[in-house]
Backbone as JSON Lines, residues from 0, in Angstrom:
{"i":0,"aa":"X","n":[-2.38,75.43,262.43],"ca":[-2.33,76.33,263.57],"c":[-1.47,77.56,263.25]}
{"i":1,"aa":"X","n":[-0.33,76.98,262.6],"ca":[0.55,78.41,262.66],"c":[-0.41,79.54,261.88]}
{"i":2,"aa":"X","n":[-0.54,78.62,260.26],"ca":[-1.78,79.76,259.38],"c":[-2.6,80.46,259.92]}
{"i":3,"aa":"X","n":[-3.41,80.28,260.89],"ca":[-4.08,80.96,262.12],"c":[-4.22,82.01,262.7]}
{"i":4,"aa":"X","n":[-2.71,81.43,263.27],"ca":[-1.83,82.63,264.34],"c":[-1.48,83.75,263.37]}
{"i":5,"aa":"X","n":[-1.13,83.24,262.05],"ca":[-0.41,84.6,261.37],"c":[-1.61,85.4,260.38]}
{"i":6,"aa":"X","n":[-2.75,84.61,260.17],"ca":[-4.09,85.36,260.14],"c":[-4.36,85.85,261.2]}
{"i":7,"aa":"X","n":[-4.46,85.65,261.89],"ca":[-5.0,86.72,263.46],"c":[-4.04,87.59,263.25]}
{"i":8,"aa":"X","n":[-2.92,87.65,263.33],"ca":[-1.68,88.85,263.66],"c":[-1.68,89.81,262.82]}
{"i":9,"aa":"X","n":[-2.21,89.44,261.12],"ca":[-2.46,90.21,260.28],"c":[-3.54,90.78,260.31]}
{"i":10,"aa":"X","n":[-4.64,89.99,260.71],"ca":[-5.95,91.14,260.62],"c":[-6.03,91.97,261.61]}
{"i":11,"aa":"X","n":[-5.01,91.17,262.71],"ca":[-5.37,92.4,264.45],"c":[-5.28,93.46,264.19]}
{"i":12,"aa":"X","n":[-4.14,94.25,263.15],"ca":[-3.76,95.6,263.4],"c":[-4.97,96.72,262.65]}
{"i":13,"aa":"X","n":[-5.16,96.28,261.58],"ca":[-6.25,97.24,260.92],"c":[-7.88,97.12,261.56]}
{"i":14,"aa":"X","n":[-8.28,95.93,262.46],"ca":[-8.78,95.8,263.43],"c":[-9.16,96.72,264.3]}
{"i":15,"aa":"X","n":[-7.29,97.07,265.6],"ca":[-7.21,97.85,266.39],"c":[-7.33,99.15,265.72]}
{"i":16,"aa":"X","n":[-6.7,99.8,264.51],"ca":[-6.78,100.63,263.89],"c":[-8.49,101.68,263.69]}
{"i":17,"aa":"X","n":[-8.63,100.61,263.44],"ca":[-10.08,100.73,263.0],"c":[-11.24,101.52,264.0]}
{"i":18,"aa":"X","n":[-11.23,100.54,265.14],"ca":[-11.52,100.68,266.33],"c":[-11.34,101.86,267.23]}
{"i":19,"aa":"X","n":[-10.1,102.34,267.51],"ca":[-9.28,103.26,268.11],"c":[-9.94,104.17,267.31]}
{"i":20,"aa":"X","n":[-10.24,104.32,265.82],"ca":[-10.45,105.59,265.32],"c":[-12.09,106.04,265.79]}
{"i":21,"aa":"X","n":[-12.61,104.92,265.72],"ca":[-14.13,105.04,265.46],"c":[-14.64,105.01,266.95]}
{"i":22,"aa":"X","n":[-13.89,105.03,267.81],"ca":[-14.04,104.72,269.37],"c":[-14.54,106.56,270.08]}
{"i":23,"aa":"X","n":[-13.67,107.44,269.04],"ca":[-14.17,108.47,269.48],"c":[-13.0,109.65,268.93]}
{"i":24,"aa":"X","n":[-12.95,110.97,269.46],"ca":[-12.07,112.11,268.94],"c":[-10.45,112.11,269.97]}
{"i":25,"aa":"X","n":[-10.57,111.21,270.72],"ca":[-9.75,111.54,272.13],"c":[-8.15,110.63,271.75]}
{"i":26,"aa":"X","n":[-7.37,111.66,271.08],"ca":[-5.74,111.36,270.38],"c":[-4.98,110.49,271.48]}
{"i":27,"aa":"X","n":[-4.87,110.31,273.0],"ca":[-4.44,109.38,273.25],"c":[-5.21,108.11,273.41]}
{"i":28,"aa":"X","n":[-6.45,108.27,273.3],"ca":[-7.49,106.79,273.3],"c":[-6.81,106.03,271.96]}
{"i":29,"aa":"X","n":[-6.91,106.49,271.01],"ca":[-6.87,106.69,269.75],"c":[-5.31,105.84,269.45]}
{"i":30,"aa":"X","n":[-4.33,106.49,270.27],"ca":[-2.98,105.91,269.93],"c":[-2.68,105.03,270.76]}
{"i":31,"aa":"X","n":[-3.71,104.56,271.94],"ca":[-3.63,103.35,272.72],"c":[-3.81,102.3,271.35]}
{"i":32,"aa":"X","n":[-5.1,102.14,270.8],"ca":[-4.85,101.61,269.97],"c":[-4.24,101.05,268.78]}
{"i":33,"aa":"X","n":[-3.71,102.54,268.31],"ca":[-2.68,101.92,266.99],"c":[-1.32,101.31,267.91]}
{"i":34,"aa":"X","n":[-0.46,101.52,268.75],"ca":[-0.13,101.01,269.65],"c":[-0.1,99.0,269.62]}
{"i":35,"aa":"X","n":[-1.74,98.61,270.27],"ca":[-1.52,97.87,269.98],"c":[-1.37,96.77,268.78]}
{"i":36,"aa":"X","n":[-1.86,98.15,267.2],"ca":[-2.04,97.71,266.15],"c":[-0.26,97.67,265.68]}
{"i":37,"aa":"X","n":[0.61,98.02,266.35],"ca":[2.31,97.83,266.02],"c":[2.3,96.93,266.47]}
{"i":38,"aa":"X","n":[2.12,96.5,267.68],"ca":[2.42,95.35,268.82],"c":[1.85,93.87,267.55]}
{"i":39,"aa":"X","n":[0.92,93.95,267.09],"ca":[0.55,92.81,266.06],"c":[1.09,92.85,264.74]}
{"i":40,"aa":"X","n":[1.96,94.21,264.27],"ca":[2.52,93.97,262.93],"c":[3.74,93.22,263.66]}
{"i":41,"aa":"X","n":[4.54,93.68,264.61],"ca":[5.88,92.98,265.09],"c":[5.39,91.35,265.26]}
{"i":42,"aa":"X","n":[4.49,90.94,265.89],"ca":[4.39,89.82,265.53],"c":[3.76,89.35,263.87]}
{"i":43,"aa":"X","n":[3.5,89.71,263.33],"ca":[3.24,89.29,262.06],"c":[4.76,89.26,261.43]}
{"i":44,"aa":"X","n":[5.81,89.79,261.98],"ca":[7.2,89.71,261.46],"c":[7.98,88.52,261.71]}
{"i":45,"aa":"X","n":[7.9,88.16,263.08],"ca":[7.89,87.45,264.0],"c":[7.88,85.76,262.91]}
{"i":46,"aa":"X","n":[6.4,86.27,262.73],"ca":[5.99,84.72,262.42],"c":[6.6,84.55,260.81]}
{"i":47,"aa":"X","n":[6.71,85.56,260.03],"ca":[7.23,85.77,258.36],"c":[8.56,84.97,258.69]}
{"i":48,"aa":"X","n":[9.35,85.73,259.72],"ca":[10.67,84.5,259.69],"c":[10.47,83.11,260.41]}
{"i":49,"aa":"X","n":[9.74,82.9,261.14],"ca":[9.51,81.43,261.64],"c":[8.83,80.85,259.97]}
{"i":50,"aa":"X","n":[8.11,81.21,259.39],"ca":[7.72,80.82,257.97],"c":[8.87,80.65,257.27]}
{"i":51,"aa":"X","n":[9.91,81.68,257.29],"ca":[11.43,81.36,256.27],"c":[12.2,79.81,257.23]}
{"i":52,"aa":"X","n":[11.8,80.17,258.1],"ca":[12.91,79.2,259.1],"c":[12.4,77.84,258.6]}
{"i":53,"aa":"X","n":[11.26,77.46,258.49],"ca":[10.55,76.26,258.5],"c":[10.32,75.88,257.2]}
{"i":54,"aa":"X","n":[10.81,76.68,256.41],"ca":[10.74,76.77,254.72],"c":[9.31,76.69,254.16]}
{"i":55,"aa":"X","n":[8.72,77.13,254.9],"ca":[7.57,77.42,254.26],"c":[7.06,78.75,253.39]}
{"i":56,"aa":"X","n":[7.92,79.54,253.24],"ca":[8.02,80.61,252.16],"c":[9.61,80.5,251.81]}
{"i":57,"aa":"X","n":[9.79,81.4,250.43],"ca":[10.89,81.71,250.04],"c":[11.53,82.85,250.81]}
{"i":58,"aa":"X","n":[13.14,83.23,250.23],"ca":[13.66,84.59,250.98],"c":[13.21,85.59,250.26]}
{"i":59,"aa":"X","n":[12.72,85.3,248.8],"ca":[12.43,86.2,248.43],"c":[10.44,86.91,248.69]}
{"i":60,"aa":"X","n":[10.25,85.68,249.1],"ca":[8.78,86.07,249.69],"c":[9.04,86.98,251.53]}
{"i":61,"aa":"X","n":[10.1,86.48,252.41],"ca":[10.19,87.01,253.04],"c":[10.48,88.08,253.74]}
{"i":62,"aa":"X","n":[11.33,88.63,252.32],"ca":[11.67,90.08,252.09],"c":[11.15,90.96,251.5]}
{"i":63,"aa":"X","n":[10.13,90.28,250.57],"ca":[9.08,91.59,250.41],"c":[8.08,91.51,251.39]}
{"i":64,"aa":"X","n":[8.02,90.42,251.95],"ca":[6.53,91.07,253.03],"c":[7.08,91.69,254.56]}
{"i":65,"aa":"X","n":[8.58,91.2,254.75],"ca":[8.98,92.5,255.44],"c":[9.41,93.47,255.54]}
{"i":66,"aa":"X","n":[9.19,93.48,254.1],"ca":[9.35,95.29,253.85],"c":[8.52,95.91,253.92]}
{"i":67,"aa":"X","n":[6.9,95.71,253.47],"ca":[5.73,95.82,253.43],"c":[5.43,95.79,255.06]}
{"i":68,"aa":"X","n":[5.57,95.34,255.82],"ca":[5.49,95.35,257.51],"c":[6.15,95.9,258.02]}
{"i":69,"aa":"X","n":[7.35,96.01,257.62],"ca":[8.32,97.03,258.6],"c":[7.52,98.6,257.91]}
{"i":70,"aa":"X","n":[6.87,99.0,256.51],"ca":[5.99,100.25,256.13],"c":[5.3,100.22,257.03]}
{"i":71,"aa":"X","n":[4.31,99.48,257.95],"ca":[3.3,99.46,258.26],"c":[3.74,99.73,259.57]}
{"i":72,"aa":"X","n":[4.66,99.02,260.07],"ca":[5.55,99.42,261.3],"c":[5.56,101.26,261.59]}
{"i":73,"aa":"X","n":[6.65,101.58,260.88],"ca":[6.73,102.9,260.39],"c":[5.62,104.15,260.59]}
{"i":74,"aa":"X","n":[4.15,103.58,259.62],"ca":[3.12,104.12,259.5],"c":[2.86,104.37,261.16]}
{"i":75,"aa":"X","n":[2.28,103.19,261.45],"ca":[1.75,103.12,262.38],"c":[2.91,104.09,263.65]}
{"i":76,"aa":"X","n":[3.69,104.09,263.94],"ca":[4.41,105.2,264.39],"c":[4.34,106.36,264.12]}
{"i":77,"aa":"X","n":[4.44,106.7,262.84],"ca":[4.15,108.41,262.81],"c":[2.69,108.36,263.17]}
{"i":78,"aa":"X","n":[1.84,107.94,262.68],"ca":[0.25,108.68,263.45],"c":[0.46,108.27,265.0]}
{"i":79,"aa":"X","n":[0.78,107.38,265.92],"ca":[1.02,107.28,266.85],"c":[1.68,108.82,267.6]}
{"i":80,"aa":"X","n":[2.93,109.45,266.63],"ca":[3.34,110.43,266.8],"c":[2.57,111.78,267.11]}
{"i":81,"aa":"X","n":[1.75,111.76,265.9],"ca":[0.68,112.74,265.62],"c":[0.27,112.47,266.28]}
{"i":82,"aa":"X","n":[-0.48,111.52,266.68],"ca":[-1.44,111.85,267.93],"c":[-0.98,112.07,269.12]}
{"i":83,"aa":"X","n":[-0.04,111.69,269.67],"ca":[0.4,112.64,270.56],"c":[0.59,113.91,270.39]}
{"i":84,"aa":"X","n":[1.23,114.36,269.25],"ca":[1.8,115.39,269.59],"c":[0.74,116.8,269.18]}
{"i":85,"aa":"X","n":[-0.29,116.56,268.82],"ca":[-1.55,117.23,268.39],"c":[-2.87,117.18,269.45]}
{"i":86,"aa":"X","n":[-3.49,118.53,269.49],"ca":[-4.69,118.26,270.76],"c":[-6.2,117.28,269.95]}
{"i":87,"aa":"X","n":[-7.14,116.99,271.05],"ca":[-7.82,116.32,270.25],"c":[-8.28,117.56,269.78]}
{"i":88,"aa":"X","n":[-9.47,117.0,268.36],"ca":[-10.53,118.0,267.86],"c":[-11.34,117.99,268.32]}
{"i":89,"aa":"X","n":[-11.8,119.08,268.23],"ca":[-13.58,119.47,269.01],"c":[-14.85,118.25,268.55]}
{"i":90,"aa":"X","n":[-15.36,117.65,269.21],"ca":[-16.21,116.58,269.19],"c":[-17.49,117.15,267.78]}
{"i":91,"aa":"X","n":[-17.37,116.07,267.21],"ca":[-18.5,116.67,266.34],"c":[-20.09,117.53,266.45]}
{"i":92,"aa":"X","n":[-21.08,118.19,266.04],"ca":[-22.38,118.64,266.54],"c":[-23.34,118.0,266.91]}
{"i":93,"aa":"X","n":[-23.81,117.88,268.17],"ca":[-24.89,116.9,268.18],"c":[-26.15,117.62,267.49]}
{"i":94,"aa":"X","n":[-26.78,116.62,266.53],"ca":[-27.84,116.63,265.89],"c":[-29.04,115.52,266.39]}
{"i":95,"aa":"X","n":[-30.17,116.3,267.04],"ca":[-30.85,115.28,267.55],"c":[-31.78,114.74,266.1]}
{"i":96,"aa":"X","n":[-32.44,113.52,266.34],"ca":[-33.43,113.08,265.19],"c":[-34.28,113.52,264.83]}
């Protein structure tokens, strides 16, 4: 079960990522999503130390993958940023068939 939970938490964010982008041009739609794609790296952190706690990884496994998550943390904040702080772009040309 836990393996699971911390597969779901890891794939959620590039998921929401994904989604949010391809959902359309509109920068706060857009950072609703990466949003909740932070909200699932913090739990993917979450669970890295319940993994150290329970000894099921090393400290040294748990410190590189939260370093690697707290990047992703990070990431995911500055475009969060950008998209706020930038207007959307003009919607692409419609081309009929």
């Amino acid at each position: 079960k836990f393996v699971d939970q911390l597969s779901d938490s890891v794939r959620s964010a590039p998921r929401n990522i994904a989604e949010g982008h391809m959902r359309g041009f509109k920068h706060k739609d857009f950072a609703r999503f990466v949003r909740t794609a932070r909200g699932s790296e913090g739990e993917v952190l979450n669970h890295l130390r319940d993994a150290y706690d329970q000894r099921l990884i090393s400290q040294e496994e748990l410190e590189s993958t939260e370093r690697l998550t707290k990047r992703a943390i990070k990431a995911a904040t500055g475009l969060i940023r950008y998209l706020e702080a930038t207007p959307d772009p003009p919607p692409p040309p419609y081309k009929p068939n």
